[in-house]
C-alpha positions, -999 to 999 in steps of 0.1 A, spaced: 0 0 0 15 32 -6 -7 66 5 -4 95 -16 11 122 11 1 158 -4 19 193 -2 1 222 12 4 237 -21 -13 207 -34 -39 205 -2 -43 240 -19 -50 232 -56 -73 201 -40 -94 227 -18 -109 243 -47 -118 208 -64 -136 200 -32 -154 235 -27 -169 231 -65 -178 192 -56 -195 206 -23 -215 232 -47 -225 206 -72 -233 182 -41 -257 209 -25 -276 222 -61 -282 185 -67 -296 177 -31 -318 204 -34 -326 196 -70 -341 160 -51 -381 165 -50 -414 144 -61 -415 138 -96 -377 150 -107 -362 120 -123 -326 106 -113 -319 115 -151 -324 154 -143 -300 154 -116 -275 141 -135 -283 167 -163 -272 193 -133 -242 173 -131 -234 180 -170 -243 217 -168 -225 230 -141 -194 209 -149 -200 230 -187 -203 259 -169 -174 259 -149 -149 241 -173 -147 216 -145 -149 174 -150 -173 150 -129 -152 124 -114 -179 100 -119 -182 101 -154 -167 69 -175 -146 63 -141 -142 25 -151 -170 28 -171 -199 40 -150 -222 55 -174 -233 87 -153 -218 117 -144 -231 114 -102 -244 83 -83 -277 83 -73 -289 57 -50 -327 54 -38 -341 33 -4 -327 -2 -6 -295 10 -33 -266 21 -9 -244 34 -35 -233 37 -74 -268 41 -84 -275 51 -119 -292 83 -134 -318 74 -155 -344 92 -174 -367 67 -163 -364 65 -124 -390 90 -112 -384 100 -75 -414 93 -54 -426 104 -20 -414 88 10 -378 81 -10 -344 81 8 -323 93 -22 -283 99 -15 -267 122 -41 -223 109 -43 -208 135 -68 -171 140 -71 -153 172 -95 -122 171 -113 -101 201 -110 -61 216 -109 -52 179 -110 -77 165 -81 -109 153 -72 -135 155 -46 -157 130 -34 -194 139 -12 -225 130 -7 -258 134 11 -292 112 15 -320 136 15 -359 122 28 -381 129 3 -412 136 22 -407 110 47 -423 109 77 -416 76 93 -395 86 128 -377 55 123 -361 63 91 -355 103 100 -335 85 128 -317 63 103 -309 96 82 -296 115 117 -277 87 128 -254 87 96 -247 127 100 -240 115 134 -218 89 123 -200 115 98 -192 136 124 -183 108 149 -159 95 119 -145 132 111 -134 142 149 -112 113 150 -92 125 126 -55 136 128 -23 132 129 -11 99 146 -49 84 148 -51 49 135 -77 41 106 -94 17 134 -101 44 155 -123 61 129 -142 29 118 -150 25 159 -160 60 160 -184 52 133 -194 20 141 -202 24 176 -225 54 168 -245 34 143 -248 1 165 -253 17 197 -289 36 177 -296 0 166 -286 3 129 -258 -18 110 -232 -11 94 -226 -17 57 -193 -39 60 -187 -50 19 -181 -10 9 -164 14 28 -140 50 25 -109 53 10 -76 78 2 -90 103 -26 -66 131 -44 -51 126 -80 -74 95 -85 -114 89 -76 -103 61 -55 -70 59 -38 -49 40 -6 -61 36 21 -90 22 27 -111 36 54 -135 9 64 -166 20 92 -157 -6 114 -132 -11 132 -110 -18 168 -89 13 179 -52 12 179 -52 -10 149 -43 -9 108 -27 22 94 -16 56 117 -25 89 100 -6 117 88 -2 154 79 -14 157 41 -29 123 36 -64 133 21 -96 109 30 -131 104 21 -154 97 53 -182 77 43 -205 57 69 -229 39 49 -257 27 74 -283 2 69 -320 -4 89 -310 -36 100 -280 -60 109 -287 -81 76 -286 -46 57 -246 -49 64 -241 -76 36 -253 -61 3 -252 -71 -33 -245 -56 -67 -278 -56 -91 -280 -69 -131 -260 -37 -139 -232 -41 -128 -231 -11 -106 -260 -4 -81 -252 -17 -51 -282 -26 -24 -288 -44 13 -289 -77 8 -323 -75 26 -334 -49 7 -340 -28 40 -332 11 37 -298 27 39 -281 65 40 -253 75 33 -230 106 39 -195 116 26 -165 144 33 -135 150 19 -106 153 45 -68 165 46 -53 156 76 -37 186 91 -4 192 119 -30 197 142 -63 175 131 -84 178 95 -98 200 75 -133 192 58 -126 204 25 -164 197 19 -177 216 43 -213 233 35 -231 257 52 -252 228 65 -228 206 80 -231 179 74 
């Protein structure tokens, strides 16, 4: 395994890649309402990406065929826009977008309830922010990756909700997709000790139920769902690891 350490004058170039991946991230979240079609969010995807002269990180990235992921209920991740998936009341829909700029990418996400009103699933949705944050504040120099998958983990199991075990964070910078992994499990004191300028993505993925941590990939290759086919959210951060802790580079107004 070798991690990608950055330069602050990279950390720098990386920033703004992260801030137009947060944008995107936020104008497609908000894009997510009754009767808007998974198909239109990508389109958003395509414009802004025109707009700003900017790549999505997504797109053609081993061949997925959209330019965002776009997961609904059951699907955890890598979810695929279509022009023919209608978003319904009562959806949990997570938005994962990523923007290529200045040599790096960002990677995000957030799970918005579309009109839901179940408490049980609003819990589900706070407990992965929860997790997020639980995930993010162990970062830093000199923390071990297990310390951040415990962090997550123990948030999720102590609300009653498992923890997706077959798909999990990893290193992200040059490439979508780069050492190490960051699993959301985890013992402390164990597997690989941070540093200043290693850049992560934070991603608890949380299902309903303990069965909901296995999942399988559907017909198309990509989609990705709970092997019960209960519910699942999911949310995502970009990180540098600072002298001193991390910086979200991320962040939205809303955090998380």
């Amino acid at each position: 395994m070798k991690v990608d350490i950055k330069t602050k004058s990279e950390i720098d170039r990386m920033r703004e890649a992260c801030r137009m991946t947060a944008e995107i991230r936020d104008i497609c979240a908000n894009a997510v309402s009754p009767g808007v079609t998974t198909g239109d969010i990508d389109d958003l995807v395509e414009e802004y990406c025109s707009k700003n002269k900017v790549r999505a990180s997504f797109f053609n990235y081993m061949g997925f065929p959209g330019r965002l992921c776009v997961s609904i209920n059951d699907e955890v991740i890598h979810g695929i826009p279509s022009r023919h998936r209608v978003i319904m009341p009562g959806d949990l829909v997570k938005t994962d977008v990523g923007i290529f700029k200045n040599g790096f990418n960002g990677d995000t996400s957030r799970t918005v309830a579309v009109g839901v009103t179940d408490p049980e699933v609003l819990r589900l949705v706070e407990t992965t922010k929860a997790c997020l944050k639980a995930g993010i504040a162990a970062c830093g120099p000199g923390v071990h990756l297990g310390d951040i998958g415990y962090a997550i983990q123990k948030v999720a199991e102590d609300a009653g909700f498992g923890v997706v075990r077959d798909w999990i964070g990893h290193g992200v910078g040059r490439t979508v997709h780069e050492d190490p992994q960051v699993p959301n499990y985890g013992k402390p004191g164990t597997k690989l000790v941070l540093k200043p300028g290693m850049t992560l993505a934070i991603e608890p993925m949380i299902s309903m139920t303990k069965a909901g941590e296995k999942t399988r990939v559907l017909e198309d290759g990509w989609t990705v769902v709970t092997a019960d086919r209960c519910l699942s959210a999911h949310f995502e951060h970009t990180v540098a690891i600072t002298d001193d802790g991390c910086e979200i580079l991320t962040l939205p107004t809303d955090y998380p």
